[in-house]
ZADO-1210 file (C-alpha; in nm, 4 decimals, padded with zeros to 6 digits):
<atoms>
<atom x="-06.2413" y="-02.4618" z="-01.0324" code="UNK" pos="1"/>
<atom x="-05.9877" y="-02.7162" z="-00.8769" code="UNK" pos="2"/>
<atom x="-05.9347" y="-02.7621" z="-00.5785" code="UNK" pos="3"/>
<atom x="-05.6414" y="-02.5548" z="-00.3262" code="UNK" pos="4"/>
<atom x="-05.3224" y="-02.7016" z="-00.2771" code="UNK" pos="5"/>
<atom x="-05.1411" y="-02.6406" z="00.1126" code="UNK" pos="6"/>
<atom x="-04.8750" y="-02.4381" z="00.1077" code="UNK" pos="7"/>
<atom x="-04.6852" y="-02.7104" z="00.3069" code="UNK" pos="8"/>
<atom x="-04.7236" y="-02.9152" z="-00.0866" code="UNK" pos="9"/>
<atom x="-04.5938" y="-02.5973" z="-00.2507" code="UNK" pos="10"/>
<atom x="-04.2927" y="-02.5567" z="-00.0795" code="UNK" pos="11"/>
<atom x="-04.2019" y="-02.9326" z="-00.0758" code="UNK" pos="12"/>
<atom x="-04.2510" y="-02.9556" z="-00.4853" code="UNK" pos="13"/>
<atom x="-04.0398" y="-02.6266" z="-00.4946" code="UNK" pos="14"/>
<atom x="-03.7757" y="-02.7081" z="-00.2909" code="UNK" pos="15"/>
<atom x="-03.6992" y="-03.0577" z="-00.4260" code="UNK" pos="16"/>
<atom x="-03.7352" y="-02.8793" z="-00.8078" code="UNK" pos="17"/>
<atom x="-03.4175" y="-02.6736" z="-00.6771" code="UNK" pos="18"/>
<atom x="-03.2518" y="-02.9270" z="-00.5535" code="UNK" pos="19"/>
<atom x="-03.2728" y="-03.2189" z="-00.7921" code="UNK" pos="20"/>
<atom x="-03.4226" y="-03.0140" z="-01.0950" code="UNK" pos="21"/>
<atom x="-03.2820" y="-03.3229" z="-01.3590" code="UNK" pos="22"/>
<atom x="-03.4690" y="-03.5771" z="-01.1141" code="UNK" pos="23"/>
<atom x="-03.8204" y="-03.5396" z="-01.2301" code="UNK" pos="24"/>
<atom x="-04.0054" y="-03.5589" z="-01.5632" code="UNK" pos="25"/>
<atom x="-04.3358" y="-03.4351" z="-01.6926" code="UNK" pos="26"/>
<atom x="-04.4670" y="-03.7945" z="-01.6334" code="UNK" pos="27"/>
<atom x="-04.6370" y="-03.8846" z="-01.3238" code="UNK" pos="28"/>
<atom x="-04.5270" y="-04.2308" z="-01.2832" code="UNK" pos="29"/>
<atom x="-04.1310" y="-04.1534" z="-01.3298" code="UNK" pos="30"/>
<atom x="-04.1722" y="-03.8440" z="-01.0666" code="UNK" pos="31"/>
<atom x="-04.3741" y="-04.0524" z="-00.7838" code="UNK" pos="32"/>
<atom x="-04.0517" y="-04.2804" z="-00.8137" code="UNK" pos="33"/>
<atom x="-03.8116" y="-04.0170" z="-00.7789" code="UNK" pos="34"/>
<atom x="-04.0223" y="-03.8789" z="-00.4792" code="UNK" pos="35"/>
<atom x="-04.0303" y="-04.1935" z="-00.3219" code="UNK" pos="36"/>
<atom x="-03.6054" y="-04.2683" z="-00.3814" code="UNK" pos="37"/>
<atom x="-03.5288" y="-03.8824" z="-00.2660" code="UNK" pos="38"/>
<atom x="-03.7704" y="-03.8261" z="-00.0021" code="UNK" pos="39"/>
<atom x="-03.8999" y="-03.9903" z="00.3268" code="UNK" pos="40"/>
<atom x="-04.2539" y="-03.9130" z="00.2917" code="UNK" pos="41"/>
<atom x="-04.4361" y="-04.1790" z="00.4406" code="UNK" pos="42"/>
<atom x="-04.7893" y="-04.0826" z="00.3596" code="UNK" pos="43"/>
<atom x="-04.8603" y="-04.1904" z="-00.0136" code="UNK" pos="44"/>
<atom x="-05.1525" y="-03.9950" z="-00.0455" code="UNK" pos="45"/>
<atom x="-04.9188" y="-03.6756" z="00.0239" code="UNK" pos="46"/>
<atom x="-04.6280" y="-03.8235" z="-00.1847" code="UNK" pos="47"/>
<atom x="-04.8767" y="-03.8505" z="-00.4592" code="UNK" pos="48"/>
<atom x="-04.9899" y="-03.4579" z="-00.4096" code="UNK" pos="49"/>
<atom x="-04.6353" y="-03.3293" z="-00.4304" code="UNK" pos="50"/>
<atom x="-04.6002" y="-03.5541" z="-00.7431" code="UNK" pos="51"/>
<atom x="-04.8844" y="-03.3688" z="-00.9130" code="UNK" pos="52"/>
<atom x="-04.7713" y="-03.0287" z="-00.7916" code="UNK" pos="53"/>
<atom x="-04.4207" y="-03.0814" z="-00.9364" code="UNK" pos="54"/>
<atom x="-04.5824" y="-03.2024" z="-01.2983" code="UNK" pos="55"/>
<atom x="-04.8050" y="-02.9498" z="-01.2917" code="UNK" pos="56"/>
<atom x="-04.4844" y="-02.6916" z="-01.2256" code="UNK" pos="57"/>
<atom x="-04.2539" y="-02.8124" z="-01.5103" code="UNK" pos="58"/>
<atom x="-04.5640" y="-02.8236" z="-01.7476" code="UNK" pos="59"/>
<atom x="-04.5986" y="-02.4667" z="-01.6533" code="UNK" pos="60"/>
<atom x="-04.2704" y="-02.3759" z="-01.7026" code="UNK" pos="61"/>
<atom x="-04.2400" y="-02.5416" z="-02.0386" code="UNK" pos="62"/>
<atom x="-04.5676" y="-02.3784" z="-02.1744" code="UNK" pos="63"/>
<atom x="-04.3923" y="-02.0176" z="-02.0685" code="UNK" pos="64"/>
<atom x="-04.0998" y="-02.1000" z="-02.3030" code="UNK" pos="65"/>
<atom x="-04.2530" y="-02.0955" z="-02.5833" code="UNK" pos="66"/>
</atoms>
């Protein structure tokens, strides 16, 4: 099982999808820079979290499409 995300990551990763929904990719790397550009999170380790979350959203979303 993985592990639980906050709901505090959640709604960050789906608000910023709404707003800038062009902004981020399926890759990691390219969304972390986007975070960092659009947002003022200052804590990387929670920066990095709402990365993943966002990936992990759009990979879901793709995989539904099909």
């Amino acid at each position: 099982m993985g592990r639980i995300r906050p709901t505090i990551i959640k709604q960050a990763a789906r608000e910023l999808l709404q707003r800038y929904p062009d902004k981020f990719s399926h890759n990691y790397k390219e969304t972390c820079a986007a975070l960092e550009e659009l947002t003022n999170i200052e804590s990387k380790h929670l920066r990095n979290r709402v990365a993943g979350y966002i990936v992990s959203l759009l990979k879901q979303g793709d995989s539904g499409s099909k």
